[in-house]
ZATIDREN-491623 format. One record per atom (N, C-alpha, C): x negated, y, z negated; residue in one letter. Coordinates in steps of 0.2 Angstrom, whole numbers, plus 2048, in hexadecimal, padded with zeros to 3 digits. Atoms other than C-alpha are relative to their C-alpha. Last residue first. Layout:
XYZA/...
end
This chain:
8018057FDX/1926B53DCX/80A800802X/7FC807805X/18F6C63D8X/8037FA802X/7FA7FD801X/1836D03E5X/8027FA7FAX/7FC7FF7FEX/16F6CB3E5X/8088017FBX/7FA809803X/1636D13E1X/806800801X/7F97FF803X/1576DD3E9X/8067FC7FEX/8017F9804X/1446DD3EEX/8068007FBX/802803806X/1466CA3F2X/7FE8067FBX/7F8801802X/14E6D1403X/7FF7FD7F7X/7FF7F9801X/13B6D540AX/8088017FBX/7FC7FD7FAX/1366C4406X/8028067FDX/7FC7FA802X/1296BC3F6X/805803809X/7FF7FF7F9X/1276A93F7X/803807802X/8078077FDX/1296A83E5X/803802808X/7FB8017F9X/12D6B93DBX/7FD7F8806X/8007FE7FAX/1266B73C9X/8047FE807X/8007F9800X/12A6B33BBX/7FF804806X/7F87FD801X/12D6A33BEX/8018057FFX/8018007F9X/11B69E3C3X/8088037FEX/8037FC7FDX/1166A33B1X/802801806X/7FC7FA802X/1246983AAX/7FC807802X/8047FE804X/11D6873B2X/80180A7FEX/7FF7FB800X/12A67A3B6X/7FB8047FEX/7F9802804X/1266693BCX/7FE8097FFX/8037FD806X/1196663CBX/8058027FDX/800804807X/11C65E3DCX/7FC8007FAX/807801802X/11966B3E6X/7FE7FB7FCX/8037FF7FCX/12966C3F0X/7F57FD7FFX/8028067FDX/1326673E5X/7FA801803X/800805804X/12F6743D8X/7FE7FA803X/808801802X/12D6803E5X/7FD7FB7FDX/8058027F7X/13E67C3EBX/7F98007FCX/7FD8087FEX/14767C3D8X/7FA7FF805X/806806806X/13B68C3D3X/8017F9802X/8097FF7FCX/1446963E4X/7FB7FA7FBX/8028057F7X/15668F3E1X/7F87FF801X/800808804X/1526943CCX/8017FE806X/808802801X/1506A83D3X/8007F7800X/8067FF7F9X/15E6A73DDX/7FB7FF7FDX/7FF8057FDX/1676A23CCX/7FE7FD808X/804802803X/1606B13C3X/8017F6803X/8067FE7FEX/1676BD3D0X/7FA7F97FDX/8018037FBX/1776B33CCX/7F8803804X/8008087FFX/1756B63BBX/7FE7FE805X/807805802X/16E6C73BEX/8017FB7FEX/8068017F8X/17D6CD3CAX/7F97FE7FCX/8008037FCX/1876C93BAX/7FF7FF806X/7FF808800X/1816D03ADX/8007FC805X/7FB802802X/17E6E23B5X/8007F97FFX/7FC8037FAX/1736E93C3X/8067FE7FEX/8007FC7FCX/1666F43BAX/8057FE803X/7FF7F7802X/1656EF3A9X/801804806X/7F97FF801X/16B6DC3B0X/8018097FCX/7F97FF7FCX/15C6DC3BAX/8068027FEX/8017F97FDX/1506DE3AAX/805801806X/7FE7F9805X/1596D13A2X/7FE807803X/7FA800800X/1566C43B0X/8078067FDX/7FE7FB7FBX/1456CA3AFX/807801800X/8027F8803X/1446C339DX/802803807X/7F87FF802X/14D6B13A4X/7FF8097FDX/7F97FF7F9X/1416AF3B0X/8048057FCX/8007F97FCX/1326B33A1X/804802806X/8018027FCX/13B6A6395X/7FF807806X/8077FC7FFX/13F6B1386X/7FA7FD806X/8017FA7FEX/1516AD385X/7FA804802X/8057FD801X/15269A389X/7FE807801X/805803805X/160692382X/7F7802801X/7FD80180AX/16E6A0386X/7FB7FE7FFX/8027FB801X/1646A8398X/8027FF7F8X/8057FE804X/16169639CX/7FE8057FEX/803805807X/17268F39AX/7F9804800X/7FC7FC809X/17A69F3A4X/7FB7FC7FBX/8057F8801X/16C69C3B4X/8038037F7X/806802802X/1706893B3X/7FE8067FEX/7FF804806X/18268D3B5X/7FC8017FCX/7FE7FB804X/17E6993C3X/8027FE7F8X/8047FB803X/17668B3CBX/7FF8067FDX/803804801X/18367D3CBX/7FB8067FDX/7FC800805X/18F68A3D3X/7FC7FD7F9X/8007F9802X/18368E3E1X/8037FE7F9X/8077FF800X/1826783E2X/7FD8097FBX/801804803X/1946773E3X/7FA8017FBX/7FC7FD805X/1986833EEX/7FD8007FBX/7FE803804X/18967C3FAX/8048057FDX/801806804X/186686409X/8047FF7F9X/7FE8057FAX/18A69940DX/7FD7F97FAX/7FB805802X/18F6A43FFX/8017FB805X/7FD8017F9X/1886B4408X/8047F97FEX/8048097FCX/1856BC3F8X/8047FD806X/801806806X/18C6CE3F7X/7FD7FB803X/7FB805803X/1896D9405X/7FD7FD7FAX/803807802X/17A6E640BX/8077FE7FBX/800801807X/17E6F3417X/7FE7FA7FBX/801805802X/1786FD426X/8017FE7F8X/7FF800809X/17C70942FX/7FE7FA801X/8027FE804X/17271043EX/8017FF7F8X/8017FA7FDX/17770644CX/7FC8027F9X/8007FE7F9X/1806F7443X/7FF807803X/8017FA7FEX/17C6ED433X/802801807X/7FA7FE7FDX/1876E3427X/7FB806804X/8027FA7FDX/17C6D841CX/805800806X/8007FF7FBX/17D6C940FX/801807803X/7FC7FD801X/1736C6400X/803801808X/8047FA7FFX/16B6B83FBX/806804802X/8017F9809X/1746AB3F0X/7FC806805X/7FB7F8801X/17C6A23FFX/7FF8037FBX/7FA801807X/1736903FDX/8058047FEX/7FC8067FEX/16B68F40DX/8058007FAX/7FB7FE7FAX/1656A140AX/8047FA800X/7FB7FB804X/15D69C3F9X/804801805X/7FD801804X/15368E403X/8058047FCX/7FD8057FDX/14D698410X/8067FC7FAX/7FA7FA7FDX/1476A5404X/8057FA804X/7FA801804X/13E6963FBX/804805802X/8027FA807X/133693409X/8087FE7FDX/8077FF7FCX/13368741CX/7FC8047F8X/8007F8803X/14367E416X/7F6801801X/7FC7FE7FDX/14566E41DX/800806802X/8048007FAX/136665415X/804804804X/8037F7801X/140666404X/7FD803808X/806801801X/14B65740AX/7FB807802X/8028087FFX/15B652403X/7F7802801X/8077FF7FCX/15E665400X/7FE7FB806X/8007FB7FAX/1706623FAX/7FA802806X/7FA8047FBX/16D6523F2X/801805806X/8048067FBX/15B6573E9X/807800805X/8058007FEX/1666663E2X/7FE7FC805X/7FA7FE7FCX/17865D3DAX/7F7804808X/7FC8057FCX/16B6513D3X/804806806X/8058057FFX/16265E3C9X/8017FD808X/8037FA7FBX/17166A3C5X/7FC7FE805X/7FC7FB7F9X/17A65D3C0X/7FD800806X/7FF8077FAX/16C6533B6X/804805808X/7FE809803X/1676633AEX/8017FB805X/7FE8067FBX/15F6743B2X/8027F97FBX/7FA7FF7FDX/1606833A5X/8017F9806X/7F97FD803X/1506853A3X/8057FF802X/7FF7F9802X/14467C3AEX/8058027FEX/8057F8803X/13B66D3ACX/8018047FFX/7FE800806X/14C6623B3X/7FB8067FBX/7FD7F97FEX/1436673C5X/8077FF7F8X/8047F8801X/13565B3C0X/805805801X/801801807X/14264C3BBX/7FB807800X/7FC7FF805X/14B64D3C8X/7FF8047FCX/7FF7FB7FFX/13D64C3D4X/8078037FEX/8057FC803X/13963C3CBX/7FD807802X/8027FB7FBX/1496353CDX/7F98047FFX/8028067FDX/14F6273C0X/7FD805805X/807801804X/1516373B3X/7FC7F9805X/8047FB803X/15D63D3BEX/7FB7FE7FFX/8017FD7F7X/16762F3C3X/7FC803800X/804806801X/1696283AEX/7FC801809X/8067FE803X/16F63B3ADX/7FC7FB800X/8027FC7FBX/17B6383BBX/7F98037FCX/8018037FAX/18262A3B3X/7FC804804X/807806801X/18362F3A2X/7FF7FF807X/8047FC804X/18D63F3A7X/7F87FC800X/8047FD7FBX/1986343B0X/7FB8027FFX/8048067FBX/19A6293A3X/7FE803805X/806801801X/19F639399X/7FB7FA805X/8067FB7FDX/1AA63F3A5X/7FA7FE7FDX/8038007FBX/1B462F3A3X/7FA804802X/8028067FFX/1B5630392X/7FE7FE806X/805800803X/1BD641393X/7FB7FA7FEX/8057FD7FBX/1C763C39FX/7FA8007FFX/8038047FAX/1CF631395X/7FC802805X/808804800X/1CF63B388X/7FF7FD802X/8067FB800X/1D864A392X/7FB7FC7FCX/8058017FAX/1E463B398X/7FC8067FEX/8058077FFX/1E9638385X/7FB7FF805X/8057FE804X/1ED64C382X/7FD7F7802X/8067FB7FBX/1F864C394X/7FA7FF7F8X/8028037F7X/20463D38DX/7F8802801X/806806801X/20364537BX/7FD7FC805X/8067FD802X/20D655381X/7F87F9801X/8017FC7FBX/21C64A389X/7F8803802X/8048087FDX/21B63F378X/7FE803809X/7FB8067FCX/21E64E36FX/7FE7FC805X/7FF7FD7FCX/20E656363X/8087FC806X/8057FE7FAX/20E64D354X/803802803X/7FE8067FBX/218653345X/7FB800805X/7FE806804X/217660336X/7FF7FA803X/7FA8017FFX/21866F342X/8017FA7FBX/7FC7FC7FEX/20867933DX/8077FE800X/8057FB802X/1FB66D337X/8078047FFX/7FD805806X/20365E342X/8018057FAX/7F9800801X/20166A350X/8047FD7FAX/7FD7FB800X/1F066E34BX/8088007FFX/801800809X/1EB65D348X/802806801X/7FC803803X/1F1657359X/8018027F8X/7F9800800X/1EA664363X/8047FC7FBX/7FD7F8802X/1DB66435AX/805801801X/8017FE808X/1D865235DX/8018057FEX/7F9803803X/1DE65436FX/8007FE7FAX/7FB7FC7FFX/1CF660373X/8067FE7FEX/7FC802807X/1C065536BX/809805801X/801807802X/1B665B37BX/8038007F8X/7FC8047FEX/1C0669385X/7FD7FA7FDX/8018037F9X/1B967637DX/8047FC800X/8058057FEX/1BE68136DX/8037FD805X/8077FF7FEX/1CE68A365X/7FB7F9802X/809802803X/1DD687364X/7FD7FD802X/8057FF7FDX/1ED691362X/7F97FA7FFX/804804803X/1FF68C35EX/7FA801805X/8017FB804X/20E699363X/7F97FC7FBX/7FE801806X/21868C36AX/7FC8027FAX/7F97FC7FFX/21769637CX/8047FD7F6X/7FF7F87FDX/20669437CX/8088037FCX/8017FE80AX/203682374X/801808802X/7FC801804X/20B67F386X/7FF8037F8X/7FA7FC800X/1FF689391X/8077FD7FAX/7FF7FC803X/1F367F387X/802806802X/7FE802806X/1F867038CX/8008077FCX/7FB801801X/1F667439DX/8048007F9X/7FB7FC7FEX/1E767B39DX/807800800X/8027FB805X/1E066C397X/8048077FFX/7FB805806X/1E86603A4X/7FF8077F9X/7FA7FF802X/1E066D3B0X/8067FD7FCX/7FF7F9800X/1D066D3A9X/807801801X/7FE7FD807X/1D065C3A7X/7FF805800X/7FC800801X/1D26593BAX/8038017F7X/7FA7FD7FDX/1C66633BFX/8068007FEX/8007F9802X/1B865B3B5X/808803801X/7FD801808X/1BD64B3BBX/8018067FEX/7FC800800X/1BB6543CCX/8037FC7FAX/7FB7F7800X/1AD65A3C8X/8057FF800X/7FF7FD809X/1A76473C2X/803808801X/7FD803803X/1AA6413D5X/8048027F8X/7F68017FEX/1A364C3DDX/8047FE7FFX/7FF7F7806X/19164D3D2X/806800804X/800800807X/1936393D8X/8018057FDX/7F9803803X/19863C3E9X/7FF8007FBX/7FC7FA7FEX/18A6493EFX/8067FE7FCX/8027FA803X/17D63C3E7X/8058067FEX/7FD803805X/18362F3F3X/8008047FAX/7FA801801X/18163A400X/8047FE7FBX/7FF7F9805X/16F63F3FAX/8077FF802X/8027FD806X/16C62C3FBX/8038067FFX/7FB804803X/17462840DX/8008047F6X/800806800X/168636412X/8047FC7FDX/804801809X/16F646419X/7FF7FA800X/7FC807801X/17164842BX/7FC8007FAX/804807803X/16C65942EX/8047FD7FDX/8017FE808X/17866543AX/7FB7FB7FDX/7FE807802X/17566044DX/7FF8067F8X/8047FF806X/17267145AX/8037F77FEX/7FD7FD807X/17766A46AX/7FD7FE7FAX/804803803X/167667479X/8048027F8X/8057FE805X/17066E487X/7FF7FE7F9X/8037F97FDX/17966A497X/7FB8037FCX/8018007FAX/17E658495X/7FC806801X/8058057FFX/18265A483X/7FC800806X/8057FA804X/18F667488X/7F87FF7FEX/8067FC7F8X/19565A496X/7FC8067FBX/8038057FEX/19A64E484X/7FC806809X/806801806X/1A0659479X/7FA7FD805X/8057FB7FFX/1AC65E487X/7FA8017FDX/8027FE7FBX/1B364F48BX/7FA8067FFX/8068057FFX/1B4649479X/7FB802806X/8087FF7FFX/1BD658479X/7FC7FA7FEX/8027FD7FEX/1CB654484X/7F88037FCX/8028007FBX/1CD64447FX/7FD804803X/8068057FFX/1D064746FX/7FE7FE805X/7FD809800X/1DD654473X/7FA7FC801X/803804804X/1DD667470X/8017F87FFX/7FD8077FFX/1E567447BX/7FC7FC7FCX/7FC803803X/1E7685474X/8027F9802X/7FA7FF7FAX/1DE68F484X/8067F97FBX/7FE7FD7FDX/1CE68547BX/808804805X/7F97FB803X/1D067A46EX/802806802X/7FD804804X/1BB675471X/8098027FDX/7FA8027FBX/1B467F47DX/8057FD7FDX/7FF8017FAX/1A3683476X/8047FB804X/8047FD7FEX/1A6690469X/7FE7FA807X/7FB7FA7FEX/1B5686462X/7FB803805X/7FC8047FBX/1A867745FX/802804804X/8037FF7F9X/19B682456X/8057FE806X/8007F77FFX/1A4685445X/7FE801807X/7FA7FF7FEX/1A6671443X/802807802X/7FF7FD805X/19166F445X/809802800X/7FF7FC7FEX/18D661451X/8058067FDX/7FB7FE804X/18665244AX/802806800X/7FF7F8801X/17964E457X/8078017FFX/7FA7FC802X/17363D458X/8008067FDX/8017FA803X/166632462X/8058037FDX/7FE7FB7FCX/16B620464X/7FD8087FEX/8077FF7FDX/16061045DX/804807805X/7FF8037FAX/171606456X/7FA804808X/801806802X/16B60C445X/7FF7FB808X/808800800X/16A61D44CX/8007FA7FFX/8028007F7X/17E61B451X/7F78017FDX/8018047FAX/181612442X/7FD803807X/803805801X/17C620436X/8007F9805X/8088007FBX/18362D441X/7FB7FB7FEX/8018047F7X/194624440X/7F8801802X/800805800X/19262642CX/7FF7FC807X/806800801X/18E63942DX/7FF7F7801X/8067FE7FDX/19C63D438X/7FA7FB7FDX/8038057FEX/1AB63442DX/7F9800805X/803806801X/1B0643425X/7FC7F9800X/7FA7FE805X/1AE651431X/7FE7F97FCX/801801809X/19F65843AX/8097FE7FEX/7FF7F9807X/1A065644BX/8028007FBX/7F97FE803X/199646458X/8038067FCX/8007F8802X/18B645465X/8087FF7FCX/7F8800805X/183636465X/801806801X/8007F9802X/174637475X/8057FF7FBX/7FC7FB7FFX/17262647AX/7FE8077FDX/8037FA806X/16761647AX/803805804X/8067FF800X/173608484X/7FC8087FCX/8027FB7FBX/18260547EX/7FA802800X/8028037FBX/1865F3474X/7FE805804X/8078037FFX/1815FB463X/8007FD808X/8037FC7FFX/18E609465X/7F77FC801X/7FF7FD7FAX/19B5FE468X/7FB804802X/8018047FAX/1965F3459X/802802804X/806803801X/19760244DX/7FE7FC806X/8017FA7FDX/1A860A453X/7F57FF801X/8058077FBX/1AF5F944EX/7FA807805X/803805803X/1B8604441X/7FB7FE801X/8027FA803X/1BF61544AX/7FA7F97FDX/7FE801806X/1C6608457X/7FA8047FBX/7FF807802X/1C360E469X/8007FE7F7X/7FF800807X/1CB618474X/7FD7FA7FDX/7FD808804X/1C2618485X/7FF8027F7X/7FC7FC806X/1BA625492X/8057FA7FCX/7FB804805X/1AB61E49BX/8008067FCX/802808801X/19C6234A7X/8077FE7FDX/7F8801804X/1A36374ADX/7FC7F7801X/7F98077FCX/19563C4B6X/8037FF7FAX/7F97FD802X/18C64D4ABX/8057FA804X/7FF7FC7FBX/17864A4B4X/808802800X/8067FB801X/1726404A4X/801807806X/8068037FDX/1806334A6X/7FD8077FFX/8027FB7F8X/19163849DX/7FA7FE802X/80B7FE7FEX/19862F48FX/800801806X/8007FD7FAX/1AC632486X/7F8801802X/8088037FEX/1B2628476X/801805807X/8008007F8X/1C262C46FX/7F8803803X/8037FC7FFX/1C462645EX/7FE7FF807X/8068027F7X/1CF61B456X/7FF805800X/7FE8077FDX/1D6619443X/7FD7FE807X/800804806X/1D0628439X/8017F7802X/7FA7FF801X/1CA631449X/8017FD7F9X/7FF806804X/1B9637450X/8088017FBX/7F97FD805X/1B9640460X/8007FC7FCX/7FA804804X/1A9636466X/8028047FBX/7FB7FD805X/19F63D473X/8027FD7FFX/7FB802802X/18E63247CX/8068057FAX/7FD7FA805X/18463B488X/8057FC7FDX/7F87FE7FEX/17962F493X/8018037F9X/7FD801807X/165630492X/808801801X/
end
């Protein structure tokens, strides 16, 4: 089987394949685009490219085009040889992507499905709507700040308030500067809601959606934002696994005799994590006698508020997975309990 590396670029990319025994076959830049019909006319291959934007979409052609591929992690490169002695040039590591192959079997990240991509984008899309009415919002209300003008409540009906307040207080609407930034918070807001709709019409079209909706505190988001992350439960061997992947357990510092336990390791999804502590606030407000959300309490007598949110947000990884897992909708007995019990499931974890 020959070794095919490709430095990928935005516009070309620098190609480099090797024969099963490391020969040097072909070194050649070739158009980022047409990257697809180059890959179909080469015989079955080994891909090897590294994680960066356009990664996932080359591995799709390169399987399509009947090659193996190994998406090779961006943390790992450095480690072997890649930027080496300060030198760094598409050609050089293609070269070396490509003899490392040759020698041994590189790890590959998982290739997520087209779907749980699309998925990725749509809860990415509306964050950043999100994101940016926060900061328009924030903005405005560093101004009512300094004009001595307060008010209250969220961001839906937000330039309504502002306008009736300051009419309210100064006689007049707010100046045309001000009204700019209050129109694009309800354009946003408009937007977000489409989004909203869009992702609940996504959700509820999913039938493992719609059991992992079952549990307190989960919505479309949180739902959706899940399935995409995981893509496919079969990955994870338990719900420890799962929780790890997600950085709610706890991390650890030992050597020789000492030994410590860390806050959360915070690997994987941001997004996701953030997703789930959300979920764990909404179900300790709308469902307080829910028996997760009881333990939840008992944690917070020993540990404090905020290491039992995210304690309670570890727990809701674990019910997600099982949920999948088993295809079956929430059941508040199993919630009470530890699922897939591990030695580290003794102690909760640090603040998020």
């Amino acid at each position: 089987m020959e070794h095919l590396a490709i430095d990928l670029g935005s516009r070309k990319s620098q190609v480099c394949v090797r024969a099963a025994d490391g020969t040097l076959l072909e070194e050649r830049k070739v158009v980022t685009g047409s990257l697809g019909s180059y890959l179909k006319r080469r015989p079955a291959s080994r891909v090897i490219v590294e994680t960066c934007a356009e990664s996932f979409r080359i591995a799709d052609l390169a399987v399509a085009a009947g090659h193996e591929v190994r998406v090779v992690p961006a943390t790992l490169v450095r480690s072997l040889g890649v930027g080496s002695r300060r030198t760094k040039t598409d050609r050089r590591d293609a070269r070396i992507l490509s003899e490392v192959s040759c020698r041994i079997d590189l790890p590959s990240v998982h290739i997520p499905s087209f779907a749980a991509r699309e998925h990725k984008t749509i809860c990415g899309m509306r964050e950043t709507l999100v994101s940016a009415r926060t900061q328009v919002i924030n903005c405005v209300r560093g101004w009512l700040r300094t004009q001595g003008i307060a008010v209250k409540g969220g961001a839906n009906g937000f330039a309504v308030r502002v306008r009736q307040e300051h009419s309210c207080q100064r006689g007049a609407a707010p100046p045309a500067y001000v009204e700019s930034l209050l129109v694009i918070t309800e354009q946003l807001s408009s937007q977000i809601g489409e989004a909203d709709r869009r992702l609940s019409e996504l959700a509820k079209g999913d039938a493992t959606c719609r059991r992992l909706m079952s549990v307190p505190g989960v919505g479309p988001v949180t739902s959706v934002r899940f399935v995409a992350a995981l893509d496919e439960w079969s990955r994870f061997p338990n719900a420890h696994s799962v929780q790890s992947y997600l950085g709610l357990v706890p991390g650890e510092r030992q050597s020789a005799n000492r030994q410590e336990r860390l806050s959360i390791t915070k690997a994987g999804s941001t997004r996701l994590r953030w997703a789930l502590v959300q979920a764990a606030w909404t179900a300790r407000n709308s469902r307080p006698n829910d028996p997760m959300v009881r333990w939840s309490h008992e944690v917070e007598k020993r540990r404090g508020k905020r290491i039992a949110v995210v304690a309670l947000a570890r727990k809701l990884a674990g019910i997600l997975y099982a949920i999948w897992r088993d295809e079956t909708t929430y059941d508040q007995r199993r919630g009470a309990m530890r699922l897939d019990a591990h030695p580290s499931d003794l102690e909760e974890p640090a603040v998020l």
